[in-house]
C-alpha positions as CSV (number, residue, x, y, z in Angstrom):
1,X,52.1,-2.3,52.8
2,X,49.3,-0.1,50.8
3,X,48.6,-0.2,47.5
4,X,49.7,3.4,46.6
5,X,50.7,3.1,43.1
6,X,49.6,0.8,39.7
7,X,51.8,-1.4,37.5
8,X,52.7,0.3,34.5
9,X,54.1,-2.4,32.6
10,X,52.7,-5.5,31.4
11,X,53.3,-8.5,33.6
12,X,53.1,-12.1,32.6
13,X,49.1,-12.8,34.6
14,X,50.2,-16.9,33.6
15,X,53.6,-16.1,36.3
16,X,51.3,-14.4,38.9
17,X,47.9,-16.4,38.4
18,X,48.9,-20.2,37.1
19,X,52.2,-20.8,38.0
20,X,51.4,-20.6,41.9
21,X,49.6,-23.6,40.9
22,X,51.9,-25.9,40.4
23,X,52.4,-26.4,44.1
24,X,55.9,-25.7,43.7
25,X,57.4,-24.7,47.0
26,X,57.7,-20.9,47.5
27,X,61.3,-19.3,47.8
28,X,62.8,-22.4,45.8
29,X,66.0,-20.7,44.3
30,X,64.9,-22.6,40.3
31,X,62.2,-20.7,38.9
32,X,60.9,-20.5,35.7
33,X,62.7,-17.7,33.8
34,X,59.6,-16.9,32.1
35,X,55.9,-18.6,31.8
36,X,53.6,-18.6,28.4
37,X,49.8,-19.4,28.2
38,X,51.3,-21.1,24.5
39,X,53.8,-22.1,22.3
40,X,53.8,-21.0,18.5
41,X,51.2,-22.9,16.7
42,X,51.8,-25.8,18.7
43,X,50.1,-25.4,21.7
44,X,47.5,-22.4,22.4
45,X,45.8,-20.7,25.3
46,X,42.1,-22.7,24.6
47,X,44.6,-26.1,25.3
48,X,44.9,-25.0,29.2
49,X,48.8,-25.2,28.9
50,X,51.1,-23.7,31.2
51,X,54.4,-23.6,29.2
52,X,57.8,-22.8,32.0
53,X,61.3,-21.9,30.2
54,X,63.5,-22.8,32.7
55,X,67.7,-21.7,32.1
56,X,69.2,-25.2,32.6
57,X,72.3,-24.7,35.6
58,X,75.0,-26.8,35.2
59,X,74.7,-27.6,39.1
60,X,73.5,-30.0,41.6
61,X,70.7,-27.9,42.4
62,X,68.9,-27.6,38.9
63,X,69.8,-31.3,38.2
64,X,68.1,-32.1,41.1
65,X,65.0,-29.9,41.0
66,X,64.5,-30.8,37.2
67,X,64.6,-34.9,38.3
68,X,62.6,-34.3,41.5
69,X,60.5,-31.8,41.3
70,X,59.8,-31.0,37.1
71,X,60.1,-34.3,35.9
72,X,57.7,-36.1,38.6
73,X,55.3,-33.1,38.3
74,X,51.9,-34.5,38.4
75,X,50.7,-32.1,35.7
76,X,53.9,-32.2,33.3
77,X,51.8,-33.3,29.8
78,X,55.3,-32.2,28.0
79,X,59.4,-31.5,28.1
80,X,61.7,-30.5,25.3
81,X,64.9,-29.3,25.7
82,X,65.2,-26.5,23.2
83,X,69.0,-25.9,23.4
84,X,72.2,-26.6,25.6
85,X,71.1,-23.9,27.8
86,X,66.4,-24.0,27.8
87,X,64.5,-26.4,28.7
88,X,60.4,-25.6,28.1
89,X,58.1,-27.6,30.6
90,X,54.4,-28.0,29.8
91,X,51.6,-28.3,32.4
92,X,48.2,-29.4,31.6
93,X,45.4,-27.7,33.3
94,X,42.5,-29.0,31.7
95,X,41.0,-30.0,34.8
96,X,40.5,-26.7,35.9
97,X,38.3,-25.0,32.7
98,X,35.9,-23.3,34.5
99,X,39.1,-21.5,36.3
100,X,41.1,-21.0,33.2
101,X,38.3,-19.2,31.5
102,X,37.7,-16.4,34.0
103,X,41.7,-16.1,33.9
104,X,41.4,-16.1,30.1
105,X,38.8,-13.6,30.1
106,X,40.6,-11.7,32.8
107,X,37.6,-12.3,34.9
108,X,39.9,-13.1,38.1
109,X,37.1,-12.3,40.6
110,X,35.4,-15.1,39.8
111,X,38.0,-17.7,39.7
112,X,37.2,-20.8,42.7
113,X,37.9,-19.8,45.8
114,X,40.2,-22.6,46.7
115,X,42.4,-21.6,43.7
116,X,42.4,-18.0,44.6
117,X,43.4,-19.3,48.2
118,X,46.3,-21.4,46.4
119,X,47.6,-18.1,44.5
120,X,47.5,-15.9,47.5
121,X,48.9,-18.6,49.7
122,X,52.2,-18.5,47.1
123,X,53.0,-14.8,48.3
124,X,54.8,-13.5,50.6
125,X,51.7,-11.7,53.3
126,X,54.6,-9.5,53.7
127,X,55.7,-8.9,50.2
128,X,54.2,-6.2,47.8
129,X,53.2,-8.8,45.3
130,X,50.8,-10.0,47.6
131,X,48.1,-6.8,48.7
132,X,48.3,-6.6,44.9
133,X,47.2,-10.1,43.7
134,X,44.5,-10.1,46.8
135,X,43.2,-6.7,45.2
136,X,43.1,-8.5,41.6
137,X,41.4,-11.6,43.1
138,X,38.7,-9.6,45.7
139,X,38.2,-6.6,43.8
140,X,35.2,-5.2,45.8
141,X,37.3,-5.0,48.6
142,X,39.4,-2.4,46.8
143,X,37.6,-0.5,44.6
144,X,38.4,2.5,46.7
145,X,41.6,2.5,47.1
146,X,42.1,2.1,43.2
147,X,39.7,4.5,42.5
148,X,41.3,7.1,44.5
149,X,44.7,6.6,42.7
150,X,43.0,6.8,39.2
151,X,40.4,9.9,40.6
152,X,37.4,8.3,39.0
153,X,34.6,7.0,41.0
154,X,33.6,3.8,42.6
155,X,30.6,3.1,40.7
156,X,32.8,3.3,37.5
157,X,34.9,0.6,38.9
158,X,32.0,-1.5,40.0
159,X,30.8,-1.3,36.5
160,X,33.8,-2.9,35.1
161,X,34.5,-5.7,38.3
162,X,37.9,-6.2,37.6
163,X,41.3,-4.6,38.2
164,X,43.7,-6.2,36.1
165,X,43.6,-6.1,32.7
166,X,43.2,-9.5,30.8
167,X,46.3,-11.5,29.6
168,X,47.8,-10.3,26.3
169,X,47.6,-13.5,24.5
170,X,50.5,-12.2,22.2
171,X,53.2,-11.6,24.7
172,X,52.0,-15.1,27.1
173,X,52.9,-16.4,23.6
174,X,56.3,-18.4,23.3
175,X,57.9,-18.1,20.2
176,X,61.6,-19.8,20.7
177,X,62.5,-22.4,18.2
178,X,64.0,-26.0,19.2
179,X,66.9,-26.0,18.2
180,X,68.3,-30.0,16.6
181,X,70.7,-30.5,20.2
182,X,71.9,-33.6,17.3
183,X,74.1,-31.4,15.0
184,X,75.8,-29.0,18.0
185,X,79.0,-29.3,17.9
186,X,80.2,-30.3,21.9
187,X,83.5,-28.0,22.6
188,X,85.7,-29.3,25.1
């Protein structure tokens, strides 16, 4: 696999950079349907909050990942169920704020090396997700590849350090309501 090409759509950085995180075991068939750095006005990205929508399954599986594995997460600070069909899981990562400020600032070469290990170690080696999260995490290593698909020069890339653009706070923002589960009517 070469990196040959560049994302041309945004791409949630809290899915690719955070979530791996979580020590959740990779190739598990429940994932998050969508991850969020906050959560209206409730929680924001200076908390250090990874927010998880997960679709809730009406099957063994997801019953059992929510109870073993969400529920008894040592990070969970948080869990609402916001309909018959979402629940939103909240991970506190406070204890990482060195970390969460170069990913805030999209400053991802500089994030610990034992957490970039713990990111890259969450990918595939032979997936294409991986060559391009190693190139976001060890930029110098790949400043001429990049520069040769966007035929500038190295030094400009240098200049700038990084190559992936920051997190748009405004799309890592959830803004689903909670619905009252109280006053839906059950059909049988």
């Amino acid at each position: 696999m070469v990196i040959d090409a560049l994302y041309k759509k945004y791409f949630q950085k809290s899915k690719i950079f955070l979530y791996p995180l979580l020590g959740i075991k990779k190739g598990t068939k429940i994932v998050p349907s969508e991850t969020y750095l906050g959560w209206g006005t409730s929680i924001s990205p200076e908390d250090m909050k990874l927010v998880c929508v997960y679709k809730t399954l009406n099957n063994p599986d997801y019953s059992d990942f929510e109870k073993d594995v969400l529920l008894k997460h040592s990070r969970l600070c948080d869990y609402v169920k916001a309909d018959n069909n979402t629940s939103i899981f909240t991970f506190d990562f406070s204890d990482l704020d060195d970390d969460w400020g170069h990913f805030i600032n999209g400053q991802y070469s500089k994030i610990s090396m034992n957490i970039k290990r713990k990111i890259l170690d969450f990918f595939d080696k032979n997936g294409g997700n991986h060559l391009y999260v190693k190139s976001y995490l060890f930029p110098d290593k790949f400043f001429d590849t990049y520069a040769n698909i966007l035929n500038v020069s190295i030094s400009l890339l240098q200049e700038v350090g990084e190559l992936c653009d920051k997190p748009n706070l405004e799309k890592e923002l959830l803004t689903l309501e909670v619905v009252d589960l109280e006053n839906i009517k059950i059909l049988d």
